[in-house]
N, C-alpha and C positions, 0 to 999 in steps of 0.2 A: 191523700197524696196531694202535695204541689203541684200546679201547674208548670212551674217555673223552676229552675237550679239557682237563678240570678235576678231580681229585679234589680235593676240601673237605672238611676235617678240623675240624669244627664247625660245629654250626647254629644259633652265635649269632649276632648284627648284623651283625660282619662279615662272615663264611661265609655267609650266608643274601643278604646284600646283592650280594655278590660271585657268588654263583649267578644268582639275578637277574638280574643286570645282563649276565650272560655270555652265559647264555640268550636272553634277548632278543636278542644280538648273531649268535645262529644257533649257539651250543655246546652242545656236551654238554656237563652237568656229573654229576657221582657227590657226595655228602655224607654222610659217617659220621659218627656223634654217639654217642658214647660213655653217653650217659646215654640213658633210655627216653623220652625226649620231643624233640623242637624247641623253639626261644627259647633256649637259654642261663642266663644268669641271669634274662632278662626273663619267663622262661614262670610264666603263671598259670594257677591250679587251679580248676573250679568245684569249690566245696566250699557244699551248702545253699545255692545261688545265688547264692552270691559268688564274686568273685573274687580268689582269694587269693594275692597277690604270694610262690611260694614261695620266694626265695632274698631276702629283704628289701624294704623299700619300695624302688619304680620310679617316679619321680614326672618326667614329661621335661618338660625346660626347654631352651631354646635364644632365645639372639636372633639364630640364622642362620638365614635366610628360607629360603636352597635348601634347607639339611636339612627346617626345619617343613614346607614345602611336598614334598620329596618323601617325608616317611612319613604327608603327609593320603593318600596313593593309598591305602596300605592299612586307613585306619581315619578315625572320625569323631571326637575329642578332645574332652571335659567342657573346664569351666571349673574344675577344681579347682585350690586354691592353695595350696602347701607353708606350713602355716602352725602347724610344731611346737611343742609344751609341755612346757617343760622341769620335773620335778616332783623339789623337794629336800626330803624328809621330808613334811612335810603343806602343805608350799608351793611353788605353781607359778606357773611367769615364762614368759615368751613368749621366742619364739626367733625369728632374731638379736637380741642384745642392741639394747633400742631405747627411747622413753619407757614403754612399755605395763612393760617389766623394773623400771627404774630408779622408777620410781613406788611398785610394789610392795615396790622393797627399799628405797627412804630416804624414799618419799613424796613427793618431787621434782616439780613441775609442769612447769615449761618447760625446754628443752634445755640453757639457759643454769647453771641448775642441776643439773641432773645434768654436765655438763661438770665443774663445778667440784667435786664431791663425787667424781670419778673421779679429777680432778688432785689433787684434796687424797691422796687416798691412794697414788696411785701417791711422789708428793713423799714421802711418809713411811717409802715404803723406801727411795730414795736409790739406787736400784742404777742403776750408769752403764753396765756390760758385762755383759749376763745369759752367766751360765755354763751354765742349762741351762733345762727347758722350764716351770720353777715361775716361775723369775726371767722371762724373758720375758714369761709371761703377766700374770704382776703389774707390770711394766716398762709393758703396754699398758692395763692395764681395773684396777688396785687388786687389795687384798686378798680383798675382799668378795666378789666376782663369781667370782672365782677360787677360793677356798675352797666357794662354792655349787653354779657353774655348771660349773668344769671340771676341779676337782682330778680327783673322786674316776671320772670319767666318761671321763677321759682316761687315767687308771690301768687302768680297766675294760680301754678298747677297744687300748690297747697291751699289756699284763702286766706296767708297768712303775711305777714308781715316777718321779712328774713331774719329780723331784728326778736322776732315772738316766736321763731322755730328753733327746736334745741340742735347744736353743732353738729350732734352724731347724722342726724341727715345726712351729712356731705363730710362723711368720714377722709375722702380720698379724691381728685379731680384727676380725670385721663389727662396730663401734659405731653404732649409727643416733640421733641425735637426733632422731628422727621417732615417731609412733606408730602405725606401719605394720609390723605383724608377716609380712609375707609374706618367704618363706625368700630365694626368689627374686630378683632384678632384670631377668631375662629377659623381651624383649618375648614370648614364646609359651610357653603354659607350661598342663599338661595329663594328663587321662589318660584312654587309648584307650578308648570306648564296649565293653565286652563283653571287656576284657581283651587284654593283650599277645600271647599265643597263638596269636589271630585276625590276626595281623598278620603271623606267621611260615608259616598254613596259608597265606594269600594271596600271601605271598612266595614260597611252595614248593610250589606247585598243580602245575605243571607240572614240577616238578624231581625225579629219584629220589634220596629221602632211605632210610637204612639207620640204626637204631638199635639201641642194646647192640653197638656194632660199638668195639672195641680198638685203636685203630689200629699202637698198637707190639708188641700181639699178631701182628697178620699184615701189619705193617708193606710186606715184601716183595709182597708176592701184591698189596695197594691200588696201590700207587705204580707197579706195573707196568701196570693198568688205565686208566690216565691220560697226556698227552703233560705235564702240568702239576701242580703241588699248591698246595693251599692251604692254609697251617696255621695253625690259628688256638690252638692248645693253648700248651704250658709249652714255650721255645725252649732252657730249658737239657736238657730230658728229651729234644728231638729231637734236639741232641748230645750224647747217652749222658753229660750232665753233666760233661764231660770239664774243665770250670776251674771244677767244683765246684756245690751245690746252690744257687739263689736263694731269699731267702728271706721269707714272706709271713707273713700275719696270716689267721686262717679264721674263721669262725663258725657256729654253731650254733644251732638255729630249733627251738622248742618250742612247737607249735599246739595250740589248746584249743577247741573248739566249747561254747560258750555259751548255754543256754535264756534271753537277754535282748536285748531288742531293740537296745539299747546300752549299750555297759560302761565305756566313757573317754569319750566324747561328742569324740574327735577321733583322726584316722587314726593321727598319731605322736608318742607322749607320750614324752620322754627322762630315764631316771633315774638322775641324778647324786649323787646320795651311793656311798660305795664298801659300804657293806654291803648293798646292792639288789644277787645278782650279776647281773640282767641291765643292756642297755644303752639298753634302748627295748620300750617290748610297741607294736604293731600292732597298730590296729583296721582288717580290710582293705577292710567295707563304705562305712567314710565317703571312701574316693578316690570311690566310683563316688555318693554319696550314696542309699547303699540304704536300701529299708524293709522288708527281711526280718527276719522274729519270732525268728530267731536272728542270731550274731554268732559269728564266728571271729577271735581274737586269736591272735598268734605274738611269744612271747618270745625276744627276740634275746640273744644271748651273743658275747661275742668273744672268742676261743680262741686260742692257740697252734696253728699247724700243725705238722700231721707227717704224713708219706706216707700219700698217701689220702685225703685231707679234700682239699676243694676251696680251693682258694688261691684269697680276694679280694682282697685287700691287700697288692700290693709294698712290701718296707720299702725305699726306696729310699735308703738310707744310702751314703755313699761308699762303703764293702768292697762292696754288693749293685750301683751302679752300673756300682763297674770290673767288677767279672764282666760284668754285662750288657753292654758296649763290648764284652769279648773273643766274645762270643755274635754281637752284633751284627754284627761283624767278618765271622765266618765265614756266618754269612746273608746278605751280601751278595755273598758267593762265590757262593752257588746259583743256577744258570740258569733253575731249570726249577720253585725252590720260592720264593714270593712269602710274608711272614709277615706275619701281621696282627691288628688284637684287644689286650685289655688282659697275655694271658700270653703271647704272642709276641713283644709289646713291650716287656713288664716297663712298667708304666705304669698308672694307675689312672685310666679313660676313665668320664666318664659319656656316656650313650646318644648322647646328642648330639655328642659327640666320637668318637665311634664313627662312626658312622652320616659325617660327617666323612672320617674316615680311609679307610673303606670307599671313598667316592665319589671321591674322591681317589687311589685306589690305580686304581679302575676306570679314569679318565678315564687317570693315567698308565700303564698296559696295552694299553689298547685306544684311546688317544685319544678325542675331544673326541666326542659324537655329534652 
């Protein structure tokens, strides 16, 4: 006999949801978590009474009612509204591009105007087939916008030269002719009173969680603990990489605790010039609207990965896709291991799409409740 109904190989959303939800159905579950906490990406730090998003801003947004409604059980959600600053040298635009932008950079009043200062330029490069992600971008919003807002910030967050990233990148640019800077368009949109954290202790009160636990260190010894697994990790690492490595974008987080009460006067300022190397500093008291007499900022960077650095960003380029098909492939061979999560998937999930797949993974396992 198993010890276990479930070992869970991660204690992010969907491991954690996937517990949950098992539990409750009358299972044992086991969950290893390779790093010294629970949450995943979404876990935050009190740091000086704040809560500090440590793996980058967590800002959830959904217009799907089941998910809002089922992570209200574990938390009470602010009214905060993604409402980022993009800052080019000593001058800062609002983000998505909207009137509050375009005002700023031609002085533009009505929509009808900024329209046509957008068309005029786009008109004057005359490009009919963008060959790569400079030309697309200018193809959609002009020279102006693109030179300010995305050249050098796009260079940053890939390692690439705009001019050496293919067009589909940047299929499509938020244009708003409105003067409505919220990032969002989601009817629910928020963040968890006391931090993400609290949402994963409540999820896993009842659950036995193991952390600092390796899973491909004692790979054999877990997996025989269990009638089931759930992997929520890198799916090419759990076939021994056997058609090769996939490959992601990492990034690197540089905290600084602050003797001032506020340092940017907004949660996420983005710095688009290319000789700024980072890609955004974080101020993390204004998600929660604090009044504590210090402040904790974290400089983002986005880095090239390489083994050992945590992979956020699947590049999901054709060559990285077909691999993931042949992955895919053999994971749906497995009886007994269910894969889920944005590195199992190879897929870049926000929370809300998570939390999604999760529920969805549950109902088809265990049926409807």
């Amino acid at each position: 006999m198993k010890k276990y109904d479930y070992l869970i190989v991660g204690a992010g959303l969907f491991g954690s949801i996937f517990a949950y939800e098992a539990t409750k159905r009358g299972k044992k579950c086991l969950i290893i978590e390779k790093r010294d906490h629970i949450g995943g990406n979404c876990y935050t730090q009190n740091v000086e009474g704040i809560n500090v998003h440590k793996y980058g801003a967590h800002i959830f947004h959904t217009s799907n009612k089941k998910v809002w409604d089922y992570i209200q059980q574990f938390a009470e959600f602010n009214r905060f509204t993604n409402a980022p600053v993009a800052r080019y040298k000593n001058e800062l635009y609002s983000l998505p591009f909207n009137m509050l932008t375009f005002n700023k950079m031609w002085g533009v009043i009505t929509p009808e105007e900024a329209a046509a200062k957008i068309q005029e330029q786009i008109a004057k490069e005359n490009i009919t087939e963008p060959t790569n992600l400079e030309e697309q971008a200018i193809s959609l919003v002009g020279r102006e916008i693109y030179e300010k807002l995305i050249k050098g910030y796009t260079e940053k967050q890939w390692g690439r030269k705009c001019t050496e990233l293919p067009a589909f990148i940047i299929k499509r640019l938020p244009v708003r002719y409105t003067y409505d800077n919220n990032y969002f368009y989601d009817t629910y949109q928020g963040i968890p009173n006391g931090g993400y954290t609290a949402i994963f202790e409540k999820m896993l009160e009842n659950i036995e969680v193991k952390l600092n636990v390796d899973f491909f260190a004692e790979r054999e010894y877990y997996e025989n603990l269990a009638e089931q697994t759930v992997f929520t990790g890198m799916i090419d690492e759990y076939f021994g990489y056997q058609f090769g490595k996939l490959e992601y974008r990492s990034l690197r987080f540089d905290n600084e605790i602050l003797d001032t009460e506020n340092y940017q006067g907004n949660a996420v300022v983005n710095y688009t010039e290319a000789e700024v190397p980072y890609t955004r500093i974080i101020e993390h008291k204004h998600f929660e609207f604090g009044k504590q007499e210090k402040t904790v900022i974290t400089r983002e960077y986005s880095i090239e990965y390489q083994d050992g650095d945590e992979p956020y960003y699947p590049i999901n380029d054709q060559r990285n896709n077909e691999m993931y098909a042949q992955y895919k492939a053999l994971a749906e061979q497995q009886n007994k291991v269910i894969f889920g999560g944005r590195l199992a998937q190879y897929k870049y999930f926000d929370m809300h799409n998570i939390i999604a797949e999760a529920l969805d993974c549950v109902e088809k396992h265990f049926g409807e409740n």
